[in-house]
RORO-900736 format. One line per 4 residues: number of its first residue (from 1); their letters; for each residue x, y, z of N, C-alpha, C. Coordinates in steps of 0.05 Angstrom, whole numbers, padded with zeros to 5 digits. Layout:
<rs>
NUM = A = X,Y,Z,X,Y,Z,X,Y,Z  ... $
</rs>
This chain:
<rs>
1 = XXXX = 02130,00537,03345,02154,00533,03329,02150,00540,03300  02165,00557,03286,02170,00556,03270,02170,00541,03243  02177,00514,03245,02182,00494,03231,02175,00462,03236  02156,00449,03227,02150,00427,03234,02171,00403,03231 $
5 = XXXX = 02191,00408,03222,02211,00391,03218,02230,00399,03234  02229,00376,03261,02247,00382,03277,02276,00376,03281  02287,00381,03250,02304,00373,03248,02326,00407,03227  02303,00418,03227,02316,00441,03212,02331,00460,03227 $
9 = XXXX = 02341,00477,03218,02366,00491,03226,02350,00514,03235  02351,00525,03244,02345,00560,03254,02359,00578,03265  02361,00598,03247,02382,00609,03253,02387,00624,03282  02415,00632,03293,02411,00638,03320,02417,00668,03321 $
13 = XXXX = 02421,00676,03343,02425,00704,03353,02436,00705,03380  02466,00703,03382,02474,00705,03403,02472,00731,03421  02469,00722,03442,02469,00756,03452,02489,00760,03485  02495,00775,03482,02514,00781,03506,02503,00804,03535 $
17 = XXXX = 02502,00790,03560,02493,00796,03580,02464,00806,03575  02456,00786,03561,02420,00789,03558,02409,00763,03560  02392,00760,03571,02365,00733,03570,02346,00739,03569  02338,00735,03544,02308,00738,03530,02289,00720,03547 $
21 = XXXX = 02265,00726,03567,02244,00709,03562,02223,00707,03545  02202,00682,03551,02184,00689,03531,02158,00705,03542  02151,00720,03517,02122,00740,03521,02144,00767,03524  02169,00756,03529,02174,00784,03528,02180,00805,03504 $
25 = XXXX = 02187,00832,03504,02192,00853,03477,02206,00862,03489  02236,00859,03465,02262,00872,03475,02274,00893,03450  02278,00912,03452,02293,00931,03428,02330,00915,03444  02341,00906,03413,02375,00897,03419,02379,00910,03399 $
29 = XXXX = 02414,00920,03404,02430,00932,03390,02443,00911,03381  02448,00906,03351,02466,00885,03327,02497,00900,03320  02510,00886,03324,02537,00901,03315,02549,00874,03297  02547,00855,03306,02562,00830,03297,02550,00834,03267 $
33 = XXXX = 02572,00829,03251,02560,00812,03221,02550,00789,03218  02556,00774,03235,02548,00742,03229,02509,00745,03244  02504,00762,03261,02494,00763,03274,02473,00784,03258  02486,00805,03242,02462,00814,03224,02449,00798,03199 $
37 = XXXX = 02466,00780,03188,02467,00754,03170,02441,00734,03179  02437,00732,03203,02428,00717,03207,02394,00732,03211  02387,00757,03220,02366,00768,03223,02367,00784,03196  02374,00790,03176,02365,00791,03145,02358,00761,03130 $
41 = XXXX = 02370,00740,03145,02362,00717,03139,02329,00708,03142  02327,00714,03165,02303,00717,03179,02277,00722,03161  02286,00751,03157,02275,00772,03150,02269,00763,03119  02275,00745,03099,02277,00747,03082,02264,00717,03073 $
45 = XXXX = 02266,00698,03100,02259,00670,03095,02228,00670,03115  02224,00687,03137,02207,00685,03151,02218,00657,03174  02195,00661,03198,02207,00640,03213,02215,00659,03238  02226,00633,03258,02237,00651,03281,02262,00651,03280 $
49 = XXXX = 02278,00661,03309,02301,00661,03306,02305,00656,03339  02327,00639,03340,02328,00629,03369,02353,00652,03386  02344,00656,03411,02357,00680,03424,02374,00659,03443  02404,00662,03438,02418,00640,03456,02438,00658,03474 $
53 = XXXX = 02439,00649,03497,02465,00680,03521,02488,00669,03507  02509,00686,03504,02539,00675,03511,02537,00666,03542  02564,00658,03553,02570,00646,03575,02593,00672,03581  02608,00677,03565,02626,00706,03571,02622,00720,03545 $
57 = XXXX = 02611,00744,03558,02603,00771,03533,02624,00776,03523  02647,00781,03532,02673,00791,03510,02680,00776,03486  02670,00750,03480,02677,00732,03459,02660,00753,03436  02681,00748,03414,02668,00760,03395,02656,00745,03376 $
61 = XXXX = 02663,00713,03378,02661,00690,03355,02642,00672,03366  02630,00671,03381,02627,00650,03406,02622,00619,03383  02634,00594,03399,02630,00569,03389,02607,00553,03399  02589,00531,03405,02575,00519,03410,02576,00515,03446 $
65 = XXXX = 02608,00505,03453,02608,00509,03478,02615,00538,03488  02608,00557,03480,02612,00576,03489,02584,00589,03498  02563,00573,03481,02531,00585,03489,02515,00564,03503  02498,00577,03517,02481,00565,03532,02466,00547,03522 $
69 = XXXX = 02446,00525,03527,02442,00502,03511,02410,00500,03521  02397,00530,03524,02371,00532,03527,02365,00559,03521  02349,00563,03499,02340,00590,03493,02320,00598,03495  02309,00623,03480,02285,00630,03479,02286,00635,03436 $
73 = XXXX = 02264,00620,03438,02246,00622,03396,02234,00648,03399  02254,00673,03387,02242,00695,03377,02218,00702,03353  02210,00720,03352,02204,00728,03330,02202,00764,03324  02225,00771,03298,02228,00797,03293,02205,00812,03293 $
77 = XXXX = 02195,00837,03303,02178,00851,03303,02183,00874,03292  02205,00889,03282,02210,00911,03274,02246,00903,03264  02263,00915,03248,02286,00919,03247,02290,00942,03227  02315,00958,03246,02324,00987,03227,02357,00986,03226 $
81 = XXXX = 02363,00987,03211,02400,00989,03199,02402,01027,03209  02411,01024,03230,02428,01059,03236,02448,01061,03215  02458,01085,03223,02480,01096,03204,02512,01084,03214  02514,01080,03230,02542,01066,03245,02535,01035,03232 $
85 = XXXX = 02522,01033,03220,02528,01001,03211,02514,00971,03224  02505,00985,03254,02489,00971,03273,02463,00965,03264  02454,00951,03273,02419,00949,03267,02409,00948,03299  02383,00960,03298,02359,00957,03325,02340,00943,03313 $
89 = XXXX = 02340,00925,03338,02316,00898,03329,02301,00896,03348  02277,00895,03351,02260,00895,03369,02242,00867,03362  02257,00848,03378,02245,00814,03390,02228,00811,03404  02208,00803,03396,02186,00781,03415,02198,00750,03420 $
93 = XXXX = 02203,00746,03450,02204,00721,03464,02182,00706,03461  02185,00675,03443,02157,00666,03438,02160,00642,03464  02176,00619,03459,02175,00601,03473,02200,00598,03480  02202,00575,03506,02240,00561,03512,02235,00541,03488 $
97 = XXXX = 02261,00537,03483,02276,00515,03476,02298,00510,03484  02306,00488,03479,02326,00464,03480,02337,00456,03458  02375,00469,03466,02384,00469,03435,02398,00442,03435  02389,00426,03413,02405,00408,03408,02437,00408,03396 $
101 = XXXX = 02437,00415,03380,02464,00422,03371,02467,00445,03349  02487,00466,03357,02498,00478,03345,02514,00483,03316  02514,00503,03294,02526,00499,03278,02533,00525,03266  02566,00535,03272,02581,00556,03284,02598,00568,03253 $
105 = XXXX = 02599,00545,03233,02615,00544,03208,02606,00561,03192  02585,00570,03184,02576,00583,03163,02574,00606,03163  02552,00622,03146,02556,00661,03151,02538,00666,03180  02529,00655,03186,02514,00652,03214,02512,00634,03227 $
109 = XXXX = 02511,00629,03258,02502,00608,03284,02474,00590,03276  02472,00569,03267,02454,00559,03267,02441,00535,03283  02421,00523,03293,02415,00509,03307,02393,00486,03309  02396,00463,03312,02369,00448,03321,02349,00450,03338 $
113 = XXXX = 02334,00457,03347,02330,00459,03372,02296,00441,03377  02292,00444,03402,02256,00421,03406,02248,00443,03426  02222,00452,03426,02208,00463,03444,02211,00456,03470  02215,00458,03493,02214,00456,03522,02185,00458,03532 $
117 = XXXX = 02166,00432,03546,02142,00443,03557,02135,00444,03586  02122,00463,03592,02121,00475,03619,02116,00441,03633  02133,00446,03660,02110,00417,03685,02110,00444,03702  02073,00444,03705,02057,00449,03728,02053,00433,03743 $
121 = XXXX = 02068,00412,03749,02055,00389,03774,02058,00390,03803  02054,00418,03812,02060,00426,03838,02030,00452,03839  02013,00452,03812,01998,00465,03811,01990,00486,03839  01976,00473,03854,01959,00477,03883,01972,00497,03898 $
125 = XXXX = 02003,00490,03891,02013,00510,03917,02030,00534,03898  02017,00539,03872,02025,00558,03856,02024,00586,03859  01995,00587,03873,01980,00602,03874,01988,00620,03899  01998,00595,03925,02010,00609,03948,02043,00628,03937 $
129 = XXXX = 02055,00614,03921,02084,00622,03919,02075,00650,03895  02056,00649,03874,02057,00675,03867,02052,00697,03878  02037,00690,03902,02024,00720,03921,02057,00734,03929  02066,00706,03948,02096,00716,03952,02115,00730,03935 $
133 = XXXX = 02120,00724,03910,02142,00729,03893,02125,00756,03887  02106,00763,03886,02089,00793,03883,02088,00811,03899  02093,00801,03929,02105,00819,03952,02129,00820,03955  02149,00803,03943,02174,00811,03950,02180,00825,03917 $
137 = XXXX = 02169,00818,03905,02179,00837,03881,02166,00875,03883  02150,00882,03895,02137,00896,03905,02156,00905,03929  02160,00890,03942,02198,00915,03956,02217,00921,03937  02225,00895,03923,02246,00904,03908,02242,00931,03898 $
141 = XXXX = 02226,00937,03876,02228,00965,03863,02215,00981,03880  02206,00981,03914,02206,01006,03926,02241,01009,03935  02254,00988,03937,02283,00990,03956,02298,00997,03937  02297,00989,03906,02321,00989,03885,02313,01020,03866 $
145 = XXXX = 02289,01024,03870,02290,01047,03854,02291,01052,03824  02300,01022,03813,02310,01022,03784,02288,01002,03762  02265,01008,03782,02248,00992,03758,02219,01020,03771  02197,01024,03751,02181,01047,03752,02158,01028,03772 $
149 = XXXX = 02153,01047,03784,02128,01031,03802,02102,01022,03788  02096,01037,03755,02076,01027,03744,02086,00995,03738  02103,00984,03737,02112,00957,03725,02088,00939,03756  02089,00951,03777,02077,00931,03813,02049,00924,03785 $
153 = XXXX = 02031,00952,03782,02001,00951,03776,02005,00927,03744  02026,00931,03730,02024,00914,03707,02025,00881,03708  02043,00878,03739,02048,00847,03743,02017,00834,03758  02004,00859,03776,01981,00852,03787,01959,00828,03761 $
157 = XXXX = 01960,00849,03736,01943,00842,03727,01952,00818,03706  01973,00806,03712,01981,00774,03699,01961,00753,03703  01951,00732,03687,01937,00716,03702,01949,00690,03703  01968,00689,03670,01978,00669,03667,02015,00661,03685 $
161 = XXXX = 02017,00654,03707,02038,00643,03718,02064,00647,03708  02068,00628,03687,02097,00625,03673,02101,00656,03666  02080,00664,03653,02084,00696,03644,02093,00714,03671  02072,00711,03693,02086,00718,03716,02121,00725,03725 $
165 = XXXX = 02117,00703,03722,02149,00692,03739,02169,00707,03721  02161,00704,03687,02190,00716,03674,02181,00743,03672  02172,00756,03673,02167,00784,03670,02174,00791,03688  02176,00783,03717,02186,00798,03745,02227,00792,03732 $
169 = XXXX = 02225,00763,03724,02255,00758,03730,02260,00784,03706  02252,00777,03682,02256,00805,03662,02255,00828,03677  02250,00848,03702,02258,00867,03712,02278,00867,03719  02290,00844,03733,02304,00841,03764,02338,00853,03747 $
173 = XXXX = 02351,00854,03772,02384,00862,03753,02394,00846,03776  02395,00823,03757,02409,00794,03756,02438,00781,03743  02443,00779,03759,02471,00761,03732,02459,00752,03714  02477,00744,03696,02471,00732,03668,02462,00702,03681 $
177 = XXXX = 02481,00696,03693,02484,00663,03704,02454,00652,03712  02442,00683,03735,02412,00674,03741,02391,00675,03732  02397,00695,03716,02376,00699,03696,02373,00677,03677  02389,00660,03669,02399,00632,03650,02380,00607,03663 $
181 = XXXX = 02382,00607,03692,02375,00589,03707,02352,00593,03717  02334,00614,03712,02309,00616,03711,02295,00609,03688  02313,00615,03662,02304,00607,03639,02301,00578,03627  02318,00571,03640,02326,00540,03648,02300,00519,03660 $
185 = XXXX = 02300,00534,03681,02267,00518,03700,02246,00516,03690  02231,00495,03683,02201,00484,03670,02189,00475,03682  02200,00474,03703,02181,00468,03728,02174,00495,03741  02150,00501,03734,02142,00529,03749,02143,00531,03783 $
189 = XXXX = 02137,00505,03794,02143,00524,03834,02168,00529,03830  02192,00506,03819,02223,00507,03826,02232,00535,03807  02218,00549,03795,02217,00575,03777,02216,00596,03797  02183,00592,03809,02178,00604,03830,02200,00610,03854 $
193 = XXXX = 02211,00583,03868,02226,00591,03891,02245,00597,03892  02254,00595,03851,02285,00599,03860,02294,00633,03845  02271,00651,03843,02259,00674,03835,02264,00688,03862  02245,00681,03878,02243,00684,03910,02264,00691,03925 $
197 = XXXX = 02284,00666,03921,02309,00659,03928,02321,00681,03919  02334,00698,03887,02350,00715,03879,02339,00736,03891  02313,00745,03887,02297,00763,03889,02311,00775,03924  02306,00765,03947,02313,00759,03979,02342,00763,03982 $
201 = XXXX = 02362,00751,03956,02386,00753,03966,02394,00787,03952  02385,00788,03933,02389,00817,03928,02369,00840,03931  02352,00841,03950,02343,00858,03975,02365,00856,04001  02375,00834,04005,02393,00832,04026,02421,00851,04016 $
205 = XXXX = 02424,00849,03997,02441,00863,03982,02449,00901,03976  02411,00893,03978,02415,00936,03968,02408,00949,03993  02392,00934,04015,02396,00933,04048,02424,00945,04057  02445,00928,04055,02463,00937,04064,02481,00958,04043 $
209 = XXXX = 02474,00961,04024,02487,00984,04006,02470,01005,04017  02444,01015,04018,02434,01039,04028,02444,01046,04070  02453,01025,04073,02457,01029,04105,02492,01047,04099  02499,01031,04086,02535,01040,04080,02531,01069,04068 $
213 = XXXX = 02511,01072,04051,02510,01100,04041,02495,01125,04053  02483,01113,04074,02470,01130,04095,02491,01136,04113  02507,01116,04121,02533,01120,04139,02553,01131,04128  02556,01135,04104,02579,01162,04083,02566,01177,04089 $
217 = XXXX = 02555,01184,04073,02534,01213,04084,02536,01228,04102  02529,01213,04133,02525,01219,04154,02558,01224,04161  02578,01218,04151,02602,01216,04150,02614,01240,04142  02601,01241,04120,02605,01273,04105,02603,01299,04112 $
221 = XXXX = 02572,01296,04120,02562,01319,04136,02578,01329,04162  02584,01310,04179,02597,01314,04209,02619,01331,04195  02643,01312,04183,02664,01322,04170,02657,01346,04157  02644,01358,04146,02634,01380,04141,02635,01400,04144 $
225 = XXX = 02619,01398,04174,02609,01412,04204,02630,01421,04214  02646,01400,04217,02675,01404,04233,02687,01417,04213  02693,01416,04189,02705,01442,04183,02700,01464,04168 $
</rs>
């Protein structure tokens, strides 16, 4: 954390149809003013900056209940102001937190927030559920196609768990909602199975989209033939 007084404000960074984990490095596009206010803030006071989802991306203002009430404590690694007015910011995910309360009034989102700490108390059978979530993530991007197969050799060589788990969910193309609710879990197996869980339902998913698009195809061609 940032700040030993857990009572100070830090400023936020809402973000829309994104969830930051931690360990992770994300380049985001800034358009909001309140939202570049707040990472020149940053930038100028040092410190982190907490990465919080909207709940619906179209809000342009979002209020306290409008954001999620568990984030990830960034820290800026690079920022550049384009010519359209935007900025590119490239975030390091340090840790979760737990936002206490929101504060929406000023030139930026600001927030309380307390560190969240991992429970490993299912340790023993960690070890069985990561092998799994490593073979089924290991279909996913042979079946989906949309993540590079060097990412299989990069997850091989994880050693640390939590890092595990969000770096697979950081591939996956997830709702916002699940991706939230992984970010959510501090309990690493219930992390683990419920990874598993999305992971299985959307292989079940691109299963039957490549069967439907093998059967167009095959649809096509005849129709084709025939005339």
């Amino acid at each position: 954390m940032a700040d030993s007084n857990q009572n100070a404000m830090v400023p936020v960074l809402p973000l829309r149809d994104t969830v930051v984990f931690p360990k992770m490095i994300v380049p985001l596009f800034v358009g909001r003013e309140k939202s570049i206010k707040a990472l020149q803030t940053v930038q100028e006071i040092g410190g982190g900056i907490v990465l919080a989802c909207q709940k619906k991306a179209a809000l342009e203002d979002p209020k306290d209940t409008d954001l999620y009430h568990v984030g990830t404590m960034g820290n800026i690694l690079q920022m550049l102001r384009l010519p359209d007015g935007t900025v590119k910011v490239l975030i390091e995910g340090l840790d979760r937190v737990q936002i206490e309360t929101f504060d929406t009034k000023g030139d930026f989102i600001k927030a309380v927030v307390k560190p969240m700490s991992e429970d490993n108390s299912k340790a023993p059978e960690l070890e069985v559920l990561s092998r799994a979530v490593i073979s089924e993530f290991e279909d996913y991007v042979h079946t989906s196609k949309r993540v590079s197969p060097d990412v299989i050799g990069a997850v091989h060589q994880i050693e640390d768990m939590s890092k595990l788990v969000d770096t697979i969910a950081s591939h996956l193309t997830l709702k916002v909602e699940d991706k939230q609710s992984l970010l959510e879990a501090v309990n690493l197996s219930e992390r683990f199975e419920k990874l598993l869980e999305l992971m299985n339902a959307e292989l079940a998913m691109m299963e039957i989209e490549n069967k439907i698009k093998t059967r167009v195809k095959k649809q096509m061609e005849k129709s084709q033939k025939e005339y």
